[in-house]
Steps between C-alpha positions, in 0.01 A plus 500: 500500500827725582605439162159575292439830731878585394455394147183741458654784704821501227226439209319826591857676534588408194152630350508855700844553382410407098225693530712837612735414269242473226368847582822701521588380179175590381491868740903542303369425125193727585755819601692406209197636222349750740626897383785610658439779739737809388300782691613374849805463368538868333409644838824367655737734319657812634494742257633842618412389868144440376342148515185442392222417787205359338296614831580874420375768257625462198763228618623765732652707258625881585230779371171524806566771699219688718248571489435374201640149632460206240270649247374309221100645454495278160632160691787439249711356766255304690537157290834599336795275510816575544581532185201690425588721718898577446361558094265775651750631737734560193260653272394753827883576479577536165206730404579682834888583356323606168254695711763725651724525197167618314409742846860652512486549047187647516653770735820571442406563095210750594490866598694649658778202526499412164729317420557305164776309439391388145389824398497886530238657653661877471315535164176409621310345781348112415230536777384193720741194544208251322600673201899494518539151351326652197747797423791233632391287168502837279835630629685152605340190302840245603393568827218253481695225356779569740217431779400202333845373540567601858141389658503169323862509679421539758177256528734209332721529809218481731394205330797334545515561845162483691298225225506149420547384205211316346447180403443412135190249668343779664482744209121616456401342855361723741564287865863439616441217682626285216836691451670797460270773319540814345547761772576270772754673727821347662461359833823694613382834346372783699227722316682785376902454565644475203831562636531848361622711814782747284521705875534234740139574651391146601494465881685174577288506785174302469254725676692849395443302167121477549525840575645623195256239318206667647597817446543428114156322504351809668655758245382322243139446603523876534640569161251286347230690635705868463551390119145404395420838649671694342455339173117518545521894574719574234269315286188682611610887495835453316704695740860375684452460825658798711339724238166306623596539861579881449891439575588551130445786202308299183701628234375207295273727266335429163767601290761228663242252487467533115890418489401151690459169305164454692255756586293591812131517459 
């Protein structure tokens, strides 16, 4: 009876055990087809002193600051990965540089600065800064294609740096969860450095670095705003914008304006 009782108690052993083994094997071929999960992965990186928390506003990147706090009245960011969300953090950034280049332009090129480095504006005054491009084209044509060149430049390096490149599988697809797609940023790339710092301005420090980061993102918010502005009044009354405000003499009279490629109404 010893023996049988020991005989069973091994049999059942032997079972449990197959059994397990059975199912790990099973559990292990299982994990082996299931998608690999890259977002938890992504979020491990330090990038600038940054890394990403999944349980934070947009991953906990630098930008709320009170009292607006996290603001997002559309809900862009609320189902947003993480690469979602670096691709809008780098298009806020980018149009926010272009923003300020555009609010600075607009300025500096108006009464009573005026200043023209592609032109004279002794003989005559060119009026509002929406119209500049216009008498740039009549006076300076190259410059255009000499734009071309640079901005494409310029984009081609960015490129380069901050995107992935795609995979001839993916091409036309609109979901990356089968491979690399078009647009697809680098894991290691942080919206917006390029690595063009000519003045030694990046903080080494990561928080004086969020910081500097947030000040940028602030500017250019700004400047985004500032430059629609002022593009919208100068479209509606045609006047540069300290003669508007009364800080400037409009000496942009009818007879100039018939020198100009394009005419007010």
């Amino acid at each position: 009876h010893i023996s049988e009782a020991l005989l069973e108690s091994i049999n059942k052993d032997i079972t449990s055990n197959m059994k397990l083994a059975v199912f790990s094997l099973l559990a292990g071929s299982a994990a082996a087809f299931a998608p690999a999960r890259t977002a938890r992965a992504n979020t491990a990186l330090n990038l600038n002193g940054w890394v990403a928390d999944e349980g934070a506003f947009c991953f906990g990147l630098p930008g709320s600051l009170p009292p607006v706090g996290d603001f997002d009245p559309l809900g862009f960011a609320t189902n947003a990965d993480l690469g979602t969300i670096k691709k809008y953090r780098e298009a806020e950034l980018q149009h926010g540089r272009v923003a300020m280049l555009a609010a600075i332009g607009m300025l500096v090129t108006e009464e009573p600065i005026e200043f023209h480095p592609l032109f004279e504006a002794s003989n005559k005054d060119i009026g509002p800064a929406i119209r500049h491009l216009d008498e740039v084209r009549a006076t300076s044509p190259f410059f255009f294609e000499f734009l071309a060149v640079i901005i494409g430049g310029l984009e081609l390096n960015r490129a380069l740096v901050g995107w992935k490149a795609p995979e001839a599988g993916t091409l036309g697809r609109v979901s990356s969860d089968g491979g690399t797609m078009f647009q697809d940023l680098n894991d290691d790339y942080y919206p917006g450095d390029v690595g063009f710092d000519p003045l030694g301005l990046k903080p080494e420090d990561p928080e004086e670095f969020a910081i500097l980061h947030t000040k940028e993102l602030q500017n250019g918010r700004l400047a985004m705003l500032g430059a629609a502005g002022m593009i919208v009044q100068e479209l509606v009354n045609g006047k540069e914008i300290f003669v508007n405000l009364g800080l400037a003499t409009d000496r942009f009279d009818a007879a100039s304006q018939a020198m100009l490629p394009v005419q007010f109404p």
